[in-house]
GULOSE-6761 format. One record per residue (C-alpha): residue in one letter; z negated, x negated, y. Coordinates in steps of 0.2 Angstrom, whole numbers, plus 5000, padded with zeros to 4 digits. Layout:
N
AZXY...
END
This chain:
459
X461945565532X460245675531X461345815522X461945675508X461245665491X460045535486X461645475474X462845485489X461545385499X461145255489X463245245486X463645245504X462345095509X463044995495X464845015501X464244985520X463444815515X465044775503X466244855518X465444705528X465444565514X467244635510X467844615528X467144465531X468244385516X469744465519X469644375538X468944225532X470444195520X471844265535X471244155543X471143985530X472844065526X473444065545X472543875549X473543805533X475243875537X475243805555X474543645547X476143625537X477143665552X476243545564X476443405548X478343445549X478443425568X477343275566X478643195555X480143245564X479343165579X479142995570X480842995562X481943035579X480842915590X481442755581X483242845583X482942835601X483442675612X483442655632X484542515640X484442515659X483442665661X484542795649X484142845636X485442835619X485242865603X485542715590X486542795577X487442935588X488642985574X487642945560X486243075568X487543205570X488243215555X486443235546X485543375542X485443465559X487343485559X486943665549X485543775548X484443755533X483043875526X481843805538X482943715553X482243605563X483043605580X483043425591X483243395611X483543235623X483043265639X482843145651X481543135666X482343255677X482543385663X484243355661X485043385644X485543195635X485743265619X485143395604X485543435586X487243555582X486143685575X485443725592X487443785597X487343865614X485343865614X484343745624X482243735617X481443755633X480343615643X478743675649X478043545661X476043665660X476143595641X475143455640X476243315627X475843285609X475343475608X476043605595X476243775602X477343925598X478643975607X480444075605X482044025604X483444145603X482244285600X481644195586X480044115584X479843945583X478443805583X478643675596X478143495602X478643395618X478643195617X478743085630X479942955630X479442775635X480742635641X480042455636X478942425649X477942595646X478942685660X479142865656X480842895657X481243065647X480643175634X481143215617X480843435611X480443455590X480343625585X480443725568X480743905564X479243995559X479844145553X479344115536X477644065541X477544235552X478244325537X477144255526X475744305537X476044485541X476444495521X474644445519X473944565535X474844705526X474244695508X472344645514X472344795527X472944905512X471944865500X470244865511X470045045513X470745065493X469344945487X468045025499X468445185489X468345145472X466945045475X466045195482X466645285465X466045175455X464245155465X463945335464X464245355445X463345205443X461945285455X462045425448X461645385429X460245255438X459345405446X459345505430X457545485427X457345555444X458245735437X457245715423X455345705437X455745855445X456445945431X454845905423X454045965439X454646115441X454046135423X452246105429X451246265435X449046295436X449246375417X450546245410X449946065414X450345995395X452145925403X452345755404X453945655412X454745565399X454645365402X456245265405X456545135393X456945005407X455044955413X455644965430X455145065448X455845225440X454545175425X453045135436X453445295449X453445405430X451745315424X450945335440X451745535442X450945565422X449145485426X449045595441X449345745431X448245695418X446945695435X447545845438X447245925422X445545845419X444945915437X445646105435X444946095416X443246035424X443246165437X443646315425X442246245415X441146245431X441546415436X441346475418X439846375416X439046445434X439646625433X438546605414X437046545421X437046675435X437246815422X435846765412X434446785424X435146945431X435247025416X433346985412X432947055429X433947205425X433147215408X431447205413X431547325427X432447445420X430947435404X429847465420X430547635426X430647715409X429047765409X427547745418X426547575415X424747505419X424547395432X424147225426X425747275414X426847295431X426147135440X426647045424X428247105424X428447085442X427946895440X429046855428X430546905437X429946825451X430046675443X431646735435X432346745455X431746555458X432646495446X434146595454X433546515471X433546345463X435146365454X436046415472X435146265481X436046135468X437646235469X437646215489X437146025489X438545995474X439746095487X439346005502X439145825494X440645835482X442545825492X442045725506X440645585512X439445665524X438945575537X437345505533X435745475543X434945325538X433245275542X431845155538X430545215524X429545145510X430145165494X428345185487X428245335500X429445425492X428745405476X427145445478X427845605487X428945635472X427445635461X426345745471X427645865471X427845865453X425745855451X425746005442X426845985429X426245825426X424545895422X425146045414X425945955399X424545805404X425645655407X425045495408X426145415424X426045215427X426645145442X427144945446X427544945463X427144785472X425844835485X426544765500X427844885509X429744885500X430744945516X432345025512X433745085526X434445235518X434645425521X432745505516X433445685509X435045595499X433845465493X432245575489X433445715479X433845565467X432045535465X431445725463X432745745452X432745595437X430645615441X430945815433X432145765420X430845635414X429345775416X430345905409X431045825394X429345725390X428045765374X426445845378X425145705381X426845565386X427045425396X428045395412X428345225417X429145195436X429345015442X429844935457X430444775460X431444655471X432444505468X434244455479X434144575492X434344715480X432644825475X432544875458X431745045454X431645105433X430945265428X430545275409X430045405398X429545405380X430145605378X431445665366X432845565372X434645595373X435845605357X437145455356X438545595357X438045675373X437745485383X439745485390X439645665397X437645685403X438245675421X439545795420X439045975430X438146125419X438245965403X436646015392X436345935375X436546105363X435046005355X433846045364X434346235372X432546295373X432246185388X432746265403X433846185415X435446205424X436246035421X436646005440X435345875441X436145715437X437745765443X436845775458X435945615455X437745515450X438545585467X437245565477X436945375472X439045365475X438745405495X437145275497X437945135485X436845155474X437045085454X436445205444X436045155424X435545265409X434945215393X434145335379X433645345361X433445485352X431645535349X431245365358X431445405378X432445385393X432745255404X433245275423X433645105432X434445125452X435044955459X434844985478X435544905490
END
């Protein structure tokens, strides 16, 4: 069975089940078939037995038939298609009379037969179908009995005819049913061929195939749906990692190659030394930036193919503002930001996990610095209404163009709009994932030249 095709399976199950409906019809009309014939046979006996018991007188205890010569010369005195044979015995057994066909046979009297009783028996080495009658004087003294019997070799013959042909044609319909159920099988599995010739198709640099749909809308159709969107996953994650690593291995270049650059201006010739602790700054700065672009890189790692376990703790959400903003106190005053806060003044607890949620923070707090005019605004408010806290960051910087809304979270995404901004464009990636693992809503609205608006709905 596990070395059979899918075809032959599928075949051999559907000939198992119709084996057993098969079988069970082919007995259930033996035996209607059987039940009908010894019906006839006990209506013949039944009628014989009504007929020869008015024939039948007893005077003084013996029994006599009415018409003796009349009896004899009727049908019983030759043997027709389907005989019946007819005995007088009296109480003792002994023989009184019986029909001419019987010759030198005698049916037999079994005393262990109960009367009024059909039952087969021989006679002559032939088969025959019998009945024994009592025989009942005037008084309702038993006083003999009287033996009917027919042949039932046409019956037998009838029936063996009919045991023949179904046990012939069982196994012959068994096998051109499982014919038939395979081909039939075989062209219903067809668009299975066609998945895995599609799939074998399908490699890391050829992901373009698709399995052609069935026109049916059936299993076969769902299981080809559901096998094309999957690739189409597939292919979208493959195409997003090639652009990550291209993307990554790009903003790794660039900063080496200005620390490269700059040092090797350095060792071409001697320099003055505020011209060296310039230079030396700079690609300082230049290895922050290399330091800060790993740090994303490792969070995105660890955060992004499976759910951490987190550590949830009490903590004010206005704590982790305030910190945000003290962190970030120097860019702030550097392009001289103007920062308004409505936070209720009473505490706004939160259950949450302190780094995850304080990333989030850091990070839409820099975009909104980073992307703001010289002399902005930055408005954060907090609020709390159906036992969710509602927290908005707004900006009134450059905003985000309409085109670059849909992919803004995507990893390494910057708007070519703005390139002279430095960034990396992990940060709301990191933002988007991290909101996933604490249930966190995250919203983003922009207008170009108009601002940005953050809005978390926490649980």
């Amino acid at each position: 069975m596990k070395n059979f095709s899918f075809r032959n399976r599928i075949a051999l199950n559907y000939i198992i089940t119709t084996a057993l409906l098969i079988g069970f019809v082919f007995a259930t009309i033996y035996i209607v078939v059987e039940f009908s014939v010894s019906g006839h046979l006990n209506e013949d006996l039944q009628r014989e037995v009504d007929r020869h018991s008015n024939e039948v007188e007893v005077k003084d205890g013996k029994i006599a038939l009415k018409r003796h010569k009349e009896w004899m010369e009727r049908e019983h005195n030759t043997v027709g298609v389907d005989p019946v044979f007819i005995e007088f015995l009296d109480i003792e057994g002994n023989l009184i009379d019986k029909s001419p066909n019987l010759k030198e046979s005698h049916l037999l009297y079994d005393s262990s037969q109960p009367d009024n009783v059909f039952y087969n028996g021989e006679l002559a080495e032939k088969r025959i179908r019998q009945v024994q009658v009592p025989i009942m004087d005037g008084n309702g003294k038993h006083v003999g009995h009287l033996l009917v019997a027919v042949a039932r070799e046409g019956a037998e013959i009838v029936l063996e005819t009919l045991r023949h042909i179904l046990l012939i044609t069982y196994p012959v319909i068994l096998i051109i049913l499982f014919l038939v159920a395979r081909f039939i099988a075989g062209r219903s599995i067809k668009p299975i061929n066609e998945i895995i010739n599609t799939s074998n198709k399908i490699t890391r640099d050829n992901l373009t195939e698709r399995i052609p749909l069935p026109h049916n809308k059936d299993e076969l159709y769902i299981l080809s749906d559901t096998i094309n969107k999957l690739l189409d996953r597939i292919e979208k994650t493959i195409e997003r990692e090639k652009s990550f690593t291209s993307y990554a291995s790009h903003e790794f270049r660039t900063p080496l190659a200005i620390l490269k650059g700059t040092l090797e201006v350095l060792i071409r010739k001697p320099r003055q030394q505020e011209e060296y602790e310039e230079k030396i700054r700079y690609c300082v700065k230049e290895i922050d930036r290399l330091n800060h672009l790993v740090d994303e890189l490792l969070i995105l790692t660890r955060y992004e193919n499976q759910k951490q376990s987190l550590r949830l703790e009490e903590t004010d959400i206005k704590q982790i503002i305030d910190e945000s903003l003290k962190f970030f106190s120097g860019n702030i005053s550097q392009k001289n930001i103007q920062v308004m806060t409505n936070i209720p003044p009473e505490n706004i607890g939160i259950k949450t996990d302190i780094y995850l949620f304080s990333t989030i923070i850091n990070n839409i707090l820099s975009n909104a610095i980073k992307y703001s005019y010289q002399n902005g605004e930055i408005e954060i408010k907090v609020n709390e209404k159906n036992k969710y806290i509602f927290c908005e960051i707004k900006d009134n910087g450059i905003g985000i163009p309409e085109k670059d809304l849909e992919k803004i979270f995507d990893k390494f995404y910057r708007s070519t709009d703005h390139a002279d901004i430095k960034g990396f464009g992990l940060g709301l990636s990191i933002v988007r994932r991290f909101c996933s693992l604490l249930n966190i809503r995250i919203e983003l609205s922009s207008k170009e030249g108009a601002g940005t608006t953050v809005r978390l709905k926490i649980p």
